[in-house]
C-alpha positions in Angstrom: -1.7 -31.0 17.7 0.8 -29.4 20.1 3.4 -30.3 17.6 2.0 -28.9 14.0 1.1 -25.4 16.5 5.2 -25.9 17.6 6.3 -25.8 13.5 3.8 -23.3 12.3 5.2 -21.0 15.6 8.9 -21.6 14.1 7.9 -21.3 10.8 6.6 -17.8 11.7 9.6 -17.1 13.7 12.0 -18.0 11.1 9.7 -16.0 8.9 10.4 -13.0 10.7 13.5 -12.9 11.6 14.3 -13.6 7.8 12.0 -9.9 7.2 13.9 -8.0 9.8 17.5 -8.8 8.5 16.4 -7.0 5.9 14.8 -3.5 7.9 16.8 -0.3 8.9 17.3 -1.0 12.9 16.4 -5.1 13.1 13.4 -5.0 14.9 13.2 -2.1 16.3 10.2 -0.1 15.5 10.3 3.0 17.6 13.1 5.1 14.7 9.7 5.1 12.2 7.3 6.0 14.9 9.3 8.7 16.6 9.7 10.4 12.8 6.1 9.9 12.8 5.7 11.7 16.0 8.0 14.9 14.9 5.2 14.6 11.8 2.5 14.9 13.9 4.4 17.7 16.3 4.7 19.5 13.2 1.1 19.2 11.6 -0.9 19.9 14.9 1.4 23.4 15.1 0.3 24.3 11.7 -3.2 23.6 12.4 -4.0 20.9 10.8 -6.0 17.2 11.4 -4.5 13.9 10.4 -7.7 12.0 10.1 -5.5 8.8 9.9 -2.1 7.4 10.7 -1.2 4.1 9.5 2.5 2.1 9.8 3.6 -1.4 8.0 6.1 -3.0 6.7 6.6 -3.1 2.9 8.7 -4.9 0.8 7.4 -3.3 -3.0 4.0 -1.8 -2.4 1.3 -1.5 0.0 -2.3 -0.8 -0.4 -4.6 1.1 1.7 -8.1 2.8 1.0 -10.3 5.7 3.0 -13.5 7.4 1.9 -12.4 10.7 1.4 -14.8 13.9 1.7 -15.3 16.5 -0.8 -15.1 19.5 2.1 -11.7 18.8 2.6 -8.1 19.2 0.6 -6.0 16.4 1.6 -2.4 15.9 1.5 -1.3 12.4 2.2 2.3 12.1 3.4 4.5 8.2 3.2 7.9 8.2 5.0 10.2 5.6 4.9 13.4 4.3 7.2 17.1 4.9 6.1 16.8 1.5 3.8 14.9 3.3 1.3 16.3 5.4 -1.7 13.0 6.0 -3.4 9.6 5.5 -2.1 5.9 7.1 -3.5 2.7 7.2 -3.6 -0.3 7.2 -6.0 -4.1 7.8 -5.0 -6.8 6.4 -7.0 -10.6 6.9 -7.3 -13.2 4.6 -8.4 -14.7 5.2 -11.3 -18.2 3.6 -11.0 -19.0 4.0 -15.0 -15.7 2.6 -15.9 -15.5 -0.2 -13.3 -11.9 0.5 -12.3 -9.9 2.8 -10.3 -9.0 5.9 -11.9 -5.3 7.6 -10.5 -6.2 11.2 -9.0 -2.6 12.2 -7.5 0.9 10.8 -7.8 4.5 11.6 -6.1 7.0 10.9 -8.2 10.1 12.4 -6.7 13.4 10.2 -5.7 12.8 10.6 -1.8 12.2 8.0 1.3 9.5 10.2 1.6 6.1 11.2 -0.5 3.4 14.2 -0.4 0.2 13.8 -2.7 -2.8 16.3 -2.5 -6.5 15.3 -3.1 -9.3 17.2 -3.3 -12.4 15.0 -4.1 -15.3 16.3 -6.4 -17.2 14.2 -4.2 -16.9 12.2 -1.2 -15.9 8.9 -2.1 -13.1 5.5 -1.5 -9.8 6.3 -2.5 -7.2 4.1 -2.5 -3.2 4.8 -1.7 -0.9 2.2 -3.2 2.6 3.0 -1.1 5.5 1.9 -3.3 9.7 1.5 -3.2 10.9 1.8 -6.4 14.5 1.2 -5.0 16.2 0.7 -1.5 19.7 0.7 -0.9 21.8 -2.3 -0.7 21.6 -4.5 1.1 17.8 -3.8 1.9 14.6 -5.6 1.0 12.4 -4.4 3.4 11.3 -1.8 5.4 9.2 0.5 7.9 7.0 3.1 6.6 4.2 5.6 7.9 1.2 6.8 6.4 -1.2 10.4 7.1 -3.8 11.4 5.9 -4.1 15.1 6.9 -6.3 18.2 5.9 -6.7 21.9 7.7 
């Protein structure tokens, strides 16, 4: 037993250090969260709530979901490392009738970074697919942050 727990721990290690060749800073983590912390600086100034924060790794896309209330205008903000050229985001609702998720809100600029606004007709699950369309060479992988904010 001791042995299979020994392989699967360097398989995992292996694993990993395979991912973070590929990430802006190795394995550092704190470049993406201090960017996240400016982002949060900035937003409480202004007045407004981030009702959730969320960071991962992605290597294409990500996908995360949040009932989101119809008394609120939110703007959902993705932000990249340095290995990523182009990185956005698309928000989906379900359409119950239709039996499939229905997109709402879309970035589509050429930016590490994203910005979609949602205001639900009614309060509801949304989902946020994060996605890199293109990182720069020699990347694969990287760090990215998540908010969802309204005033």
């Amino acid at each position: 037993m001791k042995t299979k727990a020994f392989f699967l721990l360097l398989a995992s290690f292996l694993i990993f250090q395979n991912v973070n060749a590929q990430c802006i800073n190795g394995t550092k983590s704190y470049p993406i969260y201090k960017l996240g912390a400016q982002l949060v600086d900035q937003f409480d100034s202004d007045g407004n709530e981030i009702v959730r924060i969320e960071y991962d790794l992605v290597f294409s896309s990500k996908e995360t979901s949040r009932h989101l209330s119809s008394d609120w205008e939110y703007t959902i903000v993705a932000f990249a490392d340095d290995g990523v050229k182009d990185l956005d985001i698309k928000v989906y609702s379900y359409d119950d009738l239709l039996d499939k998720w229905e997109l709402v809100a879309e970035d589509n600029s050429v930016e590490s970074f994203a910005i979609a606004t949602v205001t639900p007709p009614v309060d509801a699950l949304y989902k946020v697919e994060v996605i890199v369309y293109s990182f720069h060479e020699g990347y694969s992988a990287a760090r990215y942050g998540l908010m969802f904010v309204h005033d």
